[in-house]
C-alpha positions as CSV (number, residue, x, y, z in Angstrom):
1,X,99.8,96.4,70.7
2,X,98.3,94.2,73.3
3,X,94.5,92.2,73.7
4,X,94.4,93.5,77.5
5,X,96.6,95.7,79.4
6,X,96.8,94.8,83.5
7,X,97.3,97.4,85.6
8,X,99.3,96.5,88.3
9,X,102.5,94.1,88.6
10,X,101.7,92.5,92.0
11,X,100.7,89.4,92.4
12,X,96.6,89.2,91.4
13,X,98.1,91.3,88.0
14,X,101.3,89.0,87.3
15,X,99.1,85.8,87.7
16,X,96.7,87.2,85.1
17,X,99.3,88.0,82.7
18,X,100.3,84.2,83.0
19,X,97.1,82.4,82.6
20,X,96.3,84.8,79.9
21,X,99.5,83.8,78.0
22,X,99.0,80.5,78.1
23,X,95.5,81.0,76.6
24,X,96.6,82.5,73.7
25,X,96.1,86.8,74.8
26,X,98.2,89.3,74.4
27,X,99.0,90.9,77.6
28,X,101.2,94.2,78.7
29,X,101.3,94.4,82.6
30,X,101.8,98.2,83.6
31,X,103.1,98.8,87.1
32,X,104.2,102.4,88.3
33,X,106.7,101.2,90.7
34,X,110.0,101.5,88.5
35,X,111.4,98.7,91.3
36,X,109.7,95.3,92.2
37,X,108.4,96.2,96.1
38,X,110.5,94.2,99.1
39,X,107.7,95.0,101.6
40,X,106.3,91.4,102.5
41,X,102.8,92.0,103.0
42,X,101.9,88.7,102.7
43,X,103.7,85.7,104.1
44,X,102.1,82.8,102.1
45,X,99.7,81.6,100.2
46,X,96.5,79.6,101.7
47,X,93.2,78.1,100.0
48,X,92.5,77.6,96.3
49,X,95.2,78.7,94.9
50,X,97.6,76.2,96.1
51,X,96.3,73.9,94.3
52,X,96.3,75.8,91.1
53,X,99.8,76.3,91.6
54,X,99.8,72.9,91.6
55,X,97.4,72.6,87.9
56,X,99.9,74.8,86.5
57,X,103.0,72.9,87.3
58,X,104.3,75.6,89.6
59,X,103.8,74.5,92.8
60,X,107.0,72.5,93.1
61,X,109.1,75.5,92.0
62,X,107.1,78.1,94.0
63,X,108.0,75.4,97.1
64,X,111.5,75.9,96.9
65,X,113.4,77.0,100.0
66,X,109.6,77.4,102.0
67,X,109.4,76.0,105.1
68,X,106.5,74.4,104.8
69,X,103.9,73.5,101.7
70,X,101.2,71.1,101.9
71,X,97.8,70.8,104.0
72,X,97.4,72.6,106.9
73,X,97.9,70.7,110.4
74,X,95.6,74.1,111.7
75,X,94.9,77.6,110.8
76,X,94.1,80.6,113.0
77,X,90.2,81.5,112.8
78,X,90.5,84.7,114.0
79,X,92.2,84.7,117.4
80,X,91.0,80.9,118.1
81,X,93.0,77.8,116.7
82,X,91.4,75.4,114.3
83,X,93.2,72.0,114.5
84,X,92.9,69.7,112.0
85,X,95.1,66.5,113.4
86,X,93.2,63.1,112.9
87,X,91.0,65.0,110.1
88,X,91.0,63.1,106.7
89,X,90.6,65.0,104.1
90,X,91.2,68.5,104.8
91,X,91.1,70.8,102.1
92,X,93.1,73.9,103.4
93,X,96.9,74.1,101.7
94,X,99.4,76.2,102.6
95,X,102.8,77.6,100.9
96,X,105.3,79.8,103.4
97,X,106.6,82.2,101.1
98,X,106.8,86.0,101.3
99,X,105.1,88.4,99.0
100,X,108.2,89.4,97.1
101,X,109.3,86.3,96.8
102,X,106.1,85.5,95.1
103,X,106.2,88.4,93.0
104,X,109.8,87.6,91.6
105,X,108.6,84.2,90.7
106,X,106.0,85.1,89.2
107,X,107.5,87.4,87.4
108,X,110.3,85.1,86.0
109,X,107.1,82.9,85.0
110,X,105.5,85.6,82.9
111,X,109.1,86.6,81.4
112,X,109.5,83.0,80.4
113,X,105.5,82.9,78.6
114,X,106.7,86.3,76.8
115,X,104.7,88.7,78.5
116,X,105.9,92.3,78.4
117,X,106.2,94.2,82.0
118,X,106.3,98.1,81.8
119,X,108.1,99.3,85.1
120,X,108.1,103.2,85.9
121,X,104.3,103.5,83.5
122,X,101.4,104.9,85.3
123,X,98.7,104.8,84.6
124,X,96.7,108.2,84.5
125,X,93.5,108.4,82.9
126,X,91.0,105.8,81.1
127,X,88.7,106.1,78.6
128,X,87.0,103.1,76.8
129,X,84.4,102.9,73.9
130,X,82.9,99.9,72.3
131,X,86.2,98.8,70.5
132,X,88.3,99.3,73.2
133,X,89.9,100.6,76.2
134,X,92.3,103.7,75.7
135,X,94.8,103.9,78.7
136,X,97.0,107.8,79.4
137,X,100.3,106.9,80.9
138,X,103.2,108.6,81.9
139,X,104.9,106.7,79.1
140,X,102.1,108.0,76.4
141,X,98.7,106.4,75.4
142,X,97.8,102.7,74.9
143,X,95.0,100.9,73.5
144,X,93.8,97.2,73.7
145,X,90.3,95.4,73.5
146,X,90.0,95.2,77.5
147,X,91.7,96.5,80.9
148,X,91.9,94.8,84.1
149,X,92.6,97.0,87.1
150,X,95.0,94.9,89.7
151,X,96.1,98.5,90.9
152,X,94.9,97.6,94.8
153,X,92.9,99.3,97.2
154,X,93.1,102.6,95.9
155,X,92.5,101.9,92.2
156,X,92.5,104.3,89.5
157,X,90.9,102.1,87.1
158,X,88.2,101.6,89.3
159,X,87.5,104.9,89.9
160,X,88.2,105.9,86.5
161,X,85.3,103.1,85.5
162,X,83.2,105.2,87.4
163,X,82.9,101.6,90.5
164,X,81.5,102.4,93.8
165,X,83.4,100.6,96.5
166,X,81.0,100.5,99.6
167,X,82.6,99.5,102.8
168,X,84.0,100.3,106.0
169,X,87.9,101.5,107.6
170,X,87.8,99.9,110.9
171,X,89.1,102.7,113.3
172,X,92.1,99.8,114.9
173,X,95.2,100.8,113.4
174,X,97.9,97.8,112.4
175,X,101.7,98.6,112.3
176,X,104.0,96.6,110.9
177,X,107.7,96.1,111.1
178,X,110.4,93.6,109.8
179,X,113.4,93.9,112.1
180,X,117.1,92.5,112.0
181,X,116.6,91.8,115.9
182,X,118.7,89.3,117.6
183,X,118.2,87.1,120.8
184,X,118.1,90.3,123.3
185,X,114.1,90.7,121.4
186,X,113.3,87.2,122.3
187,X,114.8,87.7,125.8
188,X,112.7,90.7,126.4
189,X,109.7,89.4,124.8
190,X,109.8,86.9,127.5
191,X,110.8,89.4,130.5
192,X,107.5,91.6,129.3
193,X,105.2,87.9,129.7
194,X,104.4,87.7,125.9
195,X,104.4,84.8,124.2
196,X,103.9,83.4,120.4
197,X,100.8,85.1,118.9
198,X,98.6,88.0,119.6
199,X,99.4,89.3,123.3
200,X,96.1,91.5,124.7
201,X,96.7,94.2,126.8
202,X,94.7,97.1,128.0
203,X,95.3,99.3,124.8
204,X,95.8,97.0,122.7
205,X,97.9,94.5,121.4
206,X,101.4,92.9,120.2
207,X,102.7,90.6,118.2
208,X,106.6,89.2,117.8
209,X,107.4,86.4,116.1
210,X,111.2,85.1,113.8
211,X,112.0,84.4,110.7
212,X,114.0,81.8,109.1
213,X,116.6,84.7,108.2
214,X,116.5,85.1,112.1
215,X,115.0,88.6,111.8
216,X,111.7,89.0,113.3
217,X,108.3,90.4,112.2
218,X,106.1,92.4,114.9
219,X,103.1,93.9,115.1
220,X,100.7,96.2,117.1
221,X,97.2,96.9,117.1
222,X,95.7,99.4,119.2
223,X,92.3,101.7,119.0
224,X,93.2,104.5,116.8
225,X,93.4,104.6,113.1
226,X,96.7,105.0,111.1
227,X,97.6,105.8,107.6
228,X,98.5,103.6,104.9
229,X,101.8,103.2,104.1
230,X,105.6,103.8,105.2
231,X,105.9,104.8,109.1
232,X,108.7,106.1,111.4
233,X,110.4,103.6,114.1
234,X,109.7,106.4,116.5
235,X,106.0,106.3,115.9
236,X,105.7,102.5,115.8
237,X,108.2,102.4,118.9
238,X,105.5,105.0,120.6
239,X,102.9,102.3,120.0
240,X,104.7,99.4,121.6
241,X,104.8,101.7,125.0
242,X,101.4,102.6,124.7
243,X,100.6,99.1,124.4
244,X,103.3,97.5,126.9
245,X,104.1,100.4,128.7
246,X,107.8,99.7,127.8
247,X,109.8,99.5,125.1
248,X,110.9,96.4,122.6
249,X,114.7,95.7,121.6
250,X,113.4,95.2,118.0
251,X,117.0,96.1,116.5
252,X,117.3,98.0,112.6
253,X,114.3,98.2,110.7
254,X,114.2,96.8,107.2
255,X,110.6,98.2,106.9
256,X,107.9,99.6,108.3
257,X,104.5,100.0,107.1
258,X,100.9,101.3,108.7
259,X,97.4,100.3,108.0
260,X,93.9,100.3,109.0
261,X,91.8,97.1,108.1
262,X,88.7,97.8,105.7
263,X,85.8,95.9,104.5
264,X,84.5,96.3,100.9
265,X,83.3,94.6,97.9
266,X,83.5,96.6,94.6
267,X,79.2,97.4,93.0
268,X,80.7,95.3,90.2
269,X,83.5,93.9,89.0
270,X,83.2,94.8,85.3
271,X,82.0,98.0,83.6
272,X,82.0,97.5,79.7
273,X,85.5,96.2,78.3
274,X,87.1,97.2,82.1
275,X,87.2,94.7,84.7
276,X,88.5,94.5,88.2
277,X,90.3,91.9,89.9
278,X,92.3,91.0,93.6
279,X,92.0,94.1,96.2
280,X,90.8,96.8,93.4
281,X,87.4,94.5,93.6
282,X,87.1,93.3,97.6
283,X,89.2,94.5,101.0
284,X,89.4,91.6,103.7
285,X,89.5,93.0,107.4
286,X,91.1,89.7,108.9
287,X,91.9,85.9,107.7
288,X,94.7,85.4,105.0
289,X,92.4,86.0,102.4
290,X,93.3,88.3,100.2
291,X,96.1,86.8,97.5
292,X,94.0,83.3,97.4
293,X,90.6,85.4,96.0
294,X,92.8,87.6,94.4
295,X,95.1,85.5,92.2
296,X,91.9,82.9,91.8
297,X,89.9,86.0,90.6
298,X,93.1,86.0,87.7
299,X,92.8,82.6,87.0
300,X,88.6,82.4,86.5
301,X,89.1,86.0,84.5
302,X,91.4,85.0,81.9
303,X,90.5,82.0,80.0
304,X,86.8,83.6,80.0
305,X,88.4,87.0,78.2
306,X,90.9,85.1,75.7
307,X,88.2,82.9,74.9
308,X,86.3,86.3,74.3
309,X,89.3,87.5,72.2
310,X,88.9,84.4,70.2
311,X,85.6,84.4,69.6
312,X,84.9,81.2,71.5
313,X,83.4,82.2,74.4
314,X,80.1,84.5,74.3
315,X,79.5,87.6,75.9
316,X,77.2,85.3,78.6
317,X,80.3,83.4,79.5
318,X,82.5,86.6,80.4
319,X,79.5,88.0,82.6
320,X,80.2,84.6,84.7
321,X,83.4,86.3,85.5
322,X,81.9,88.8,88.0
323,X,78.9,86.5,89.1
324,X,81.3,84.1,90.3
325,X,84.0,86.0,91.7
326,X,81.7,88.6,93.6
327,X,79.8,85.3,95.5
328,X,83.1,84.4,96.3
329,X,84.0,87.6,97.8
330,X,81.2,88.1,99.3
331,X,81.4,84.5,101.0
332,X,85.4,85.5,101.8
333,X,84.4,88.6,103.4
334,X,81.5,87.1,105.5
335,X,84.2,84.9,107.1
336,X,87.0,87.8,107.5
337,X,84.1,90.5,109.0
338,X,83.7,87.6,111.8
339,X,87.1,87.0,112.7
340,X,87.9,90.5,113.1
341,X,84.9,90.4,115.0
342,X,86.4,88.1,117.3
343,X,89.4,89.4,117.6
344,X,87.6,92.3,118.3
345,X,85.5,91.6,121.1
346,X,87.4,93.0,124.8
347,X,87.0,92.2,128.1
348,X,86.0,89.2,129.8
349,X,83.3,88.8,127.1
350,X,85.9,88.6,125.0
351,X,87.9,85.9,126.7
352,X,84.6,84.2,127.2
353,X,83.7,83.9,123.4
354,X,87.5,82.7,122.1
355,X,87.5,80.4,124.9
356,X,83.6,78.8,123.9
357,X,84.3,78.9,120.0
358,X,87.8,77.2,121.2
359,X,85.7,74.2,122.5
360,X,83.3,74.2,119.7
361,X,86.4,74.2,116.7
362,X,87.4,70.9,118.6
363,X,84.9,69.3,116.9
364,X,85.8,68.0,113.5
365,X,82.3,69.2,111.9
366,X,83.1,72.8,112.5
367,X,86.5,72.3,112.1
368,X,86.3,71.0,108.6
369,X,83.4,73.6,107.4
370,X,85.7,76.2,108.4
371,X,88.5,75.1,106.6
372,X,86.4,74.9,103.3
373,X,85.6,78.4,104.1
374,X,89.1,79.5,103.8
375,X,89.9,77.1,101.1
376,X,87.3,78.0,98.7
377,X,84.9,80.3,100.5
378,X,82.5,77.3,100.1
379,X,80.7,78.5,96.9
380,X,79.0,76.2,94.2
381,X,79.1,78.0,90.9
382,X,76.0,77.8,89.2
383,X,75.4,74.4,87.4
384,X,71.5,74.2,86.1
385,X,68.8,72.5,87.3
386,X,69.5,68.5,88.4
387,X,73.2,69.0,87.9
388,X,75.6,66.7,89.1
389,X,76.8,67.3,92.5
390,X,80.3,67.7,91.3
391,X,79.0,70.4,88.9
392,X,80.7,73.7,90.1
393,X,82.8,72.6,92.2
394,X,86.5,72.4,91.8
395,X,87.9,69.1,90.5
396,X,89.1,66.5,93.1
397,X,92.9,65.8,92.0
398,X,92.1,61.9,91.3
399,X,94.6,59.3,91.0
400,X,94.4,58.2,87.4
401,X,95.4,54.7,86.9
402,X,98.8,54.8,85.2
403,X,100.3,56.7,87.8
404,X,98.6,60.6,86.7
405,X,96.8,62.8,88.7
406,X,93.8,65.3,87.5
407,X,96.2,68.5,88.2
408,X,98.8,67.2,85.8
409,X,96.2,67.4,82.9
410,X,95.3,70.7,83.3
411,X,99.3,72.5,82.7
412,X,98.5,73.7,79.4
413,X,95.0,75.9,80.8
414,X,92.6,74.1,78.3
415,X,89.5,72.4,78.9
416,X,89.6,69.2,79.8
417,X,87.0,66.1,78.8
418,X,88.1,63.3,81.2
419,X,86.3,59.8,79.9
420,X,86.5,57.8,82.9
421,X,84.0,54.9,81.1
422,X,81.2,57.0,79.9
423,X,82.6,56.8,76.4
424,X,81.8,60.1,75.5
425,X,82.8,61.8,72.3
426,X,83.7,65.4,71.7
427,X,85.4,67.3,68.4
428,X,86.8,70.5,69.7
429,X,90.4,72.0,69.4
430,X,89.9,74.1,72.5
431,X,89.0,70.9,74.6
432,X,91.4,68.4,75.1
433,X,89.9,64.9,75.2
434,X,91.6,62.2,77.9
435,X,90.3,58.7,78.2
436,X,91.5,57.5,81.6
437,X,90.4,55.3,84.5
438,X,90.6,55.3,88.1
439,X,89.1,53.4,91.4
440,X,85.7,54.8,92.3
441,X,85.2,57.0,89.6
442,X,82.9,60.0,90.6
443,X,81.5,60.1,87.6
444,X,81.9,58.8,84.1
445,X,82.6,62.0,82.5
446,X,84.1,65.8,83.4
447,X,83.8,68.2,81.6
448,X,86.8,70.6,83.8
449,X,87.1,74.2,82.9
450,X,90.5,75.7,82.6
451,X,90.5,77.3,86.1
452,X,89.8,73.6,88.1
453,X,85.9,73.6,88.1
454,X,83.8,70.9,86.8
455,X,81.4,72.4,83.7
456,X,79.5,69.5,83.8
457,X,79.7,65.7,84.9
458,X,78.1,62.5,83.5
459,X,77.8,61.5,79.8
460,X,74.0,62.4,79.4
461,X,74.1,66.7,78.2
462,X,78.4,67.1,77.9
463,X,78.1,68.2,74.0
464,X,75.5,70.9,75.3
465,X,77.6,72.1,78.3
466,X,80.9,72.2,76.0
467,X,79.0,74.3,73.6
468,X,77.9,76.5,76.4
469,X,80.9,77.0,77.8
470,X,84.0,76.8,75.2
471,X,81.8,77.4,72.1
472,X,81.9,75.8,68.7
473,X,83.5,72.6,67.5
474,X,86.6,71.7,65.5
475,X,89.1,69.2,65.5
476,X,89.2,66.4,67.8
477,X,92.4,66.4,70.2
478,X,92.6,63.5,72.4
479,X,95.2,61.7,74.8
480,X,95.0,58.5,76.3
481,X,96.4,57.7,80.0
């Protein structure tokens, strides 16, 4: 019925379904939610996946109605401000748009490829063998060559793959709540001395800040642990007074949510034909993380497992998948662990250390190796011995003479051979061949994989690296711009 059943219709799972589409898969997304969730978890998108948006031809449609996509002019680290004004070059992107927002997009955009979404199925029990993977739904059983679980923090499929995922809960609760408030909030906000961002108090702290629907979004953190999931407005109203010592006008709330922050990265992110994939395979305590390693997780995953499907890619390749994507994790949470740490820290020590790491941001040197950080976690993928210095790395978006860009070759998710002089020659009806030119090349020839990172660079040892990566030859397909 299907090459690889997803389980989980969020945003890391709906991605996946795309990218595998346009490779060629067969995918069946199964969500247990028989309703698409309005809780916005997530405001926006920042890092990598921005710019994938972008390879894809999305990122114009995704734009519509935000407030603001394109580079960042700064980005919270933690509780200290990272400024990026009279910076060239910057690599952090943003896109304001709320998580269901994003998920109904997405959505529409997997509807439109023809993949099949199963609201109301969940997803019970798994079993796999060396054929397959059987899934037990509430709907009945199903069976395709591979499952990826996208099911969240508390995945079944990782527990049913038998995954450890070591971590810890941090014991500071976070509530949430979207309210229809109205200027009396903001007038009381000011009366109580807070102001725009995290205000500390004794026991903890607050949050309030509007929306372009002019409802508002607020938030408190104190030092005891909450529960996941749906709270009352008496017991978040309780921890504004704890906090303030008073109460907030907030107005009717649209929803209300509690959570405790954890760190944890999945033992692996594959066990036989099951993988893992956004928060089922790493939990961020701080940062904006999360959806940019989640939904670039999809987009390295899936041209490795329809290449697999197709017998193009070799069982080496696929492995890549969670060598990758756990380094990148790893890097992500290294960077999350130490804002929370920051925001952590009480006291005049506290003060002491935003206020120093304030002065040292400043700087454009740590200013810009922190942005990468949140871009891209700053990881190289593996590239062999004397490799080009391009080689893992994610493709700059050159202008091509002719009036194209890099991102605009890579719509279709296919390999990409850009010629920029080095005349080289490759017959291959995965790999799309493009002879272009542009002003200070940075190499002759790229060799870009589906998901934006250079396989190889220069002439000399691109037949090798194809063959390596996309498998064997066949037709040639080339383009000229």
């Amino acid at each position: 019925m299907a090459d690889v059943l997803i389980v989980g219709a969020g945003p890391v799972g709906l991605m996946l379904a795309c990218e595998l589409r346009l490779a060629g898969a067969r995918p069946i997304v199964l969500e247990k939610r028989s309703e698409p969730s309005d809780l916005p978890k997530a405001n926006g998108l920042v890092g990598q996946i921005v710019e994938l948006l972008d390879h894809r031809g999305l990122l114009e449609r995704f734009s519509e109605g935000s407030p603001y996509a394109g580079r960042a002019p700064g980005f919270p680290f933690g509780e200290v401000p990272l400024r990026f004004d009279g910076i060239a070059d910057i690599p952090l992107r943003l896109l304001l748009i709320q998580q269901p927002e994003l998920e109904r997009r997405l959505a529409e955009r997997a509807r439109e490829l023809g993949v099949e979404i199963r609201r109301g199925c969940e997803v019970r029990a798994l079993a796999q063998d060396g054929e397959g993977v059987t899934l037990s739904t509430s709907a009945g059983e199903l069976r395709a060559a591979y499952a990826v679980g996208c099911d969240g923090a508390g995945s079944l499929v990782r527990e049913q793959a038998g995954i450890a995922f070591p971590g810890t809960t941090d014991e500071e609760g976070l509530l949430l709540g979207h309210f229809t408030a109205g200027p009396e909030a903001f007038a009381a906000m000011e009366a109580t001395g807070l102001h725009p961002g995290w205000n500390r108090r004794p026991h903890g702290r607050v949050l309030v800040t509007s929306l372009r629907d002019g409802a508002i979004i607020a938030a408190v953190r104190e030092g005891r642990a909450c529960q996941d999931g749906p709270v009352s407005l008496a017991d978040f109203q309780a921890a504004v007074r704890r906090v303030l010592g008073r109460e907030l006008p907030l107005g009717e709330p649209i929803w209300l949510s509690g959570t405790s922050s954890q760190a944890r990265l999945a033992e692996r992110h594959r066990s036989g034909r099951v993988f893992l994939a956004g928060d089922a395979a790493h939990l961020f305590p701080a940062g904006g993380s999360a959806l940019n390693a989640g939904m670039t997780d999809a987009v390295n995953l899936a041209w490795k497992l329809a290449g697999r499907l197709r017998g193009r890619v070799s069982e080496e390749v696929l492995d890549t998948y969670e060598s990758e994507r756990r380094e990148f994790a790893r890097r992500t949470l290294l960077q999350a662990r130490a804002q929370a740490a920051i925001d952590r820290a009480e006291g005049e020590t506290g003060e002491a250390l935003r206020a120093l790491l304030a002065e040292v941001f400043a700087f454009e040197g740590p200013a810009r190796h922190l942005a990468t950080l949140l871009h891209d976690a700053g990881v190289r993928y593996p590239s062999g011995e004397g490799a080009h210095p391009l080689a893992g790395r994610f493709v700059p978006d050159l202008a091509l003479h002719g009036g194209r860009r890099v991102a605009e070759l890579m719509r279709e998710a296919r390999p990409v051979l850009l010629d920029l002089g080095g005349g080289a020659a490759l017959d291959d009806d995965w790999v799309r061949v493009v002879r272009a030119s542009c002003d200070d090349p940075p190499a002759d020839t790229l060799l870009i994989r589906p998901d934006g990172y250079v396989a190889w660079a220069g002439a000399d040892g691109v037949e090798a690296a194809a063959e390596h990566w996309f498998g064997r030859a066949g037709t040639r397909a080339e383009s000229v711009v």
